[in-house]
C-alpha distance (Angstrom), angle and dihedral (degrees) to the residues before:
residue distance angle dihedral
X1 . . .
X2 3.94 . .
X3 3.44 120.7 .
X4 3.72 127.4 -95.5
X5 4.07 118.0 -102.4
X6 3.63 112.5 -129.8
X7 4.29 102.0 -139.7
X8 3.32 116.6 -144.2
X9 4.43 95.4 -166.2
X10 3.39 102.8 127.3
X11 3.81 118.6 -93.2
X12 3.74 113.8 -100.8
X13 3.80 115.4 -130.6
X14 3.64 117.1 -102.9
X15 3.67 118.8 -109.5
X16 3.75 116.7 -81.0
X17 3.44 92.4 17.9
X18 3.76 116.2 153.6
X19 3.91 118.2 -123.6
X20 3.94 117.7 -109.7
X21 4.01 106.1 -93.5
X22 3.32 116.4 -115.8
X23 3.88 121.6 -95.5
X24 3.84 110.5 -93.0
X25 3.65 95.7 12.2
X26 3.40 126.1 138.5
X27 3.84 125.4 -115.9
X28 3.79 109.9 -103.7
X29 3.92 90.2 0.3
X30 3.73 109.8 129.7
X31 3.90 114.9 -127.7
X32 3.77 110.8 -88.3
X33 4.19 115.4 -116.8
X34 3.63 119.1 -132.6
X35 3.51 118.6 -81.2
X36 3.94 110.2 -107.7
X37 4.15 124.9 -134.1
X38 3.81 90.5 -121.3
X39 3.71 82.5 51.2
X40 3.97 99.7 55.1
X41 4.02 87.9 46.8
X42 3.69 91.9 48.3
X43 4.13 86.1 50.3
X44 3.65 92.1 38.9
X45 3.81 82.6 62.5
X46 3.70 110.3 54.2
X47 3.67 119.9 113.3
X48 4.11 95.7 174.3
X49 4.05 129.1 41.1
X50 3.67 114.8 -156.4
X51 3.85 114.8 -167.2
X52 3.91 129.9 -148.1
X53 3.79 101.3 -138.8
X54 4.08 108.0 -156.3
X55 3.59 110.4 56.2
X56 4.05 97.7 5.7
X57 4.04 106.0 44.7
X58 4.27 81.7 29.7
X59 3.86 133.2 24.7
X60 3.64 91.4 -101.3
X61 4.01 100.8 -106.9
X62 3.97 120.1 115.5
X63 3.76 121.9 -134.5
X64 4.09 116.1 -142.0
X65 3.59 117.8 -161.0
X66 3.82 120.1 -160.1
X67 4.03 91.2 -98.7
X68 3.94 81.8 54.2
X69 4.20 88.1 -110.6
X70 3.62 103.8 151.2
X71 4.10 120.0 -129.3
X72 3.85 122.0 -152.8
X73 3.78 126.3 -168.3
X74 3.44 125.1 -133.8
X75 4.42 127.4 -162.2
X76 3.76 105.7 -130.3
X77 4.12 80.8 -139.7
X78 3.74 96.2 60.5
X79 3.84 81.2 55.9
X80 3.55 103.5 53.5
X81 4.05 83.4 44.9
X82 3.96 79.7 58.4
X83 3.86 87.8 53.7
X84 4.08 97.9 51.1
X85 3.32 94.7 51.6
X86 4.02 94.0 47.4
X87 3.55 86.7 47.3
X88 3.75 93.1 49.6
X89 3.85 88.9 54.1
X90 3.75 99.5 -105.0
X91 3.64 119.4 136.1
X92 3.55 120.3 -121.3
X93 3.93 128.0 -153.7
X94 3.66 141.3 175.1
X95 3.72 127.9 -132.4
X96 3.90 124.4 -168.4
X97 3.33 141.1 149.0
X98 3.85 92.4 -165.7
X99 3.96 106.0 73.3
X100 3.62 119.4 -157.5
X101 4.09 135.8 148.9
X102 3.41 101.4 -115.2
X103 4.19 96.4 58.8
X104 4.26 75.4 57.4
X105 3.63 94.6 55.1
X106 4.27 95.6 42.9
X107 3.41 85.6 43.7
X108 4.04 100.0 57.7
X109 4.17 87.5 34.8
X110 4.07 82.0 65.5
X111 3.89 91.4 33.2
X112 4.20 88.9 -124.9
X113 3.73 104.4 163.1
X114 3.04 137.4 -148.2
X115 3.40 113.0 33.0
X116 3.60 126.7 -167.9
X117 4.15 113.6 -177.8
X118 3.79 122.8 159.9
X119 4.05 86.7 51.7
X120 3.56 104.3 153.5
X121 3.99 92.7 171.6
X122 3.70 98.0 41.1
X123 4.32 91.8 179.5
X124 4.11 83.0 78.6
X125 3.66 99.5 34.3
X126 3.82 79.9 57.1
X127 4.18 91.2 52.1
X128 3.47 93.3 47.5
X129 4.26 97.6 54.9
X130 3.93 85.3 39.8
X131 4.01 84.7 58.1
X132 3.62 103.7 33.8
X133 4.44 82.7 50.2
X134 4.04 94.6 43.2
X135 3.68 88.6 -123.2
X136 3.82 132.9 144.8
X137 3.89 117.5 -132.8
X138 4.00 87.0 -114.6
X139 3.99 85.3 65.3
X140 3.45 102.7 52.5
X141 3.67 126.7 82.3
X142 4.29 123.3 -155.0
X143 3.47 130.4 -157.1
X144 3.96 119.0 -153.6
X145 3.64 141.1 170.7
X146 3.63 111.3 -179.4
X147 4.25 138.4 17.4
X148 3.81 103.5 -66.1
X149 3.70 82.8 64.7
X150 3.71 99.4 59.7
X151 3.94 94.7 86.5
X152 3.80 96.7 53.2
X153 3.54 87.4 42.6
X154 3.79 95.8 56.5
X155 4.34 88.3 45.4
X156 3.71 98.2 53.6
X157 3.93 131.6 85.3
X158 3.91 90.5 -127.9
X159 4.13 128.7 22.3
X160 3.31 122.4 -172.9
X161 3.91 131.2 -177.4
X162 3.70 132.2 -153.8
X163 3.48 120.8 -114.9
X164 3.68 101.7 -96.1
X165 3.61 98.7 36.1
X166 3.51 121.6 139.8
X167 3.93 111.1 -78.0
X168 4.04 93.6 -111.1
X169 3.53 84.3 53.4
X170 3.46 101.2 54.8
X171 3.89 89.1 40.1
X172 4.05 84.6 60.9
X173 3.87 91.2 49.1
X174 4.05 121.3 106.4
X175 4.13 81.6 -164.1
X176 3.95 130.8 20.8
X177 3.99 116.7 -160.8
X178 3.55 122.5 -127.9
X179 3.77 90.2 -129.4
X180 3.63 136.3 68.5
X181 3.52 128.1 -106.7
X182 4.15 107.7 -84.8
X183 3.90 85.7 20.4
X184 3.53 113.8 80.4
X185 3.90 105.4 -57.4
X186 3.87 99.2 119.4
X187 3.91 90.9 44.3
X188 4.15 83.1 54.9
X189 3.85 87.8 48.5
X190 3.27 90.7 57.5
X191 3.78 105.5 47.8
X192 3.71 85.0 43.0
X193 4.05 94.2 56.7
X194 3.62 90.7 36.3
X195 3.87 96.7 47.2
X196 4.24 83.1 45.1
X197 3.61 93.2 56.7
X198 3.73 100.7 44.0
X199 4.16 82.3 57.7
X200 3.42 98.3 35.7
X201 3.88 95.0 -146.0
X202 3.98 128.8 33.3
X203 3.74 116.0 -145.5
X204 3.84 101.6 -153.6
X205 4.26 98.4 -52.0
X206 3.75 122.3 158.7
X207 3.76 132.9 -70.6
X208 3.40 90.5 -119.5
């Protein structure tokens, strides 16, 4: 009997297999699109930032302590993204319709002001921070992750989603971060805006 042959084809994936992920992806983040040109000059010119809190600023979840006080958590990254942009001399708001203490306290630690929580119609929140700033709608960017987000989103100059937003969401977005909301996707925001202004104009570069 002859001897068996050893092939050395490559070995075709079974069926149903799941692709490798992607190095430096996030579990359960969808991948990030390309950035588009009209994109990069709609970043390139924002003036004020105003941040979704639950879900963007935090991963969405609420904590309950046993005296029913609620705990948020907060990425150390998102707030040094905070700190370019104030740095840069771009305004920075918050704008929730969930109101709670501790979104007060980050939001003083990273010196974000104003802050309107407890914003139930978020469309006139969003007209009163672009007249208390002086800004038009086409200079200020929005970041969402779910539905009550859609209206600001479709006002501003430049929307942007978090990774794991909700798919009308990030079908509304000009830009979607590679990170997930509560994981890095302000800090992206911000290197993205800043990066876009520095250039003036992006032909086409990556999310990231």
């Amino acid at each position: 009997m002859a001897p068996r042959v050893k092939s050395s084809a490559p070995r075709r994936p079974a069926l149903g297999a799941r692709p490798p992920q992607r190095a430096g992806a996030e579990p359960g983040a969808r991948p990030a699109r390309r950035a588009s040109a009209e994109a990069g000059q709609r970043a390139g010119r924002v003036r004020l930032v105003v941040l979704d809190v639950d879900g963007v600023l935090t991963d969405g979840r609420l904590y309950f302590g046993a005296d029913g006080e609620v705990l948020k958590v907060f990425d150390v990254r998102d707030g040094h993204g905070v700190r370019l942009l104030r740095e840069a001399g771009l305004g920075v708001a918050l704008l929730s319709s969930r109101a709670s203490p501790i979104v007060a306290r980050r939001a003083a630690e990273l010196d974000i002001g104003p802050v309107l929580q407890g914003e139930r119609d978020k469309l006139a929140g969003l007209d009163r921070l672009l007249s208390a700033a002086g800004v038009q709608a086409a200079e200020c960017a929005y970041m969402g992750d779910d539905w009550p987000d859609l209206p600001v989103m479709a006002r501003v100059g430049f929307a942007a989603a978090v990774a794991d937003a909700a798919p009308e969401v990030r079908r509304a977005a000009h830009w979607i971060a590679p990170a997930r909301g509560g994981r890095g996707a302000v800090r992206a925001l911000a290197e993205y805006v800043l990066r876009c202004r520095r250039r003036g104009t992006v032909g086409g570069g990556a999310d990231a």
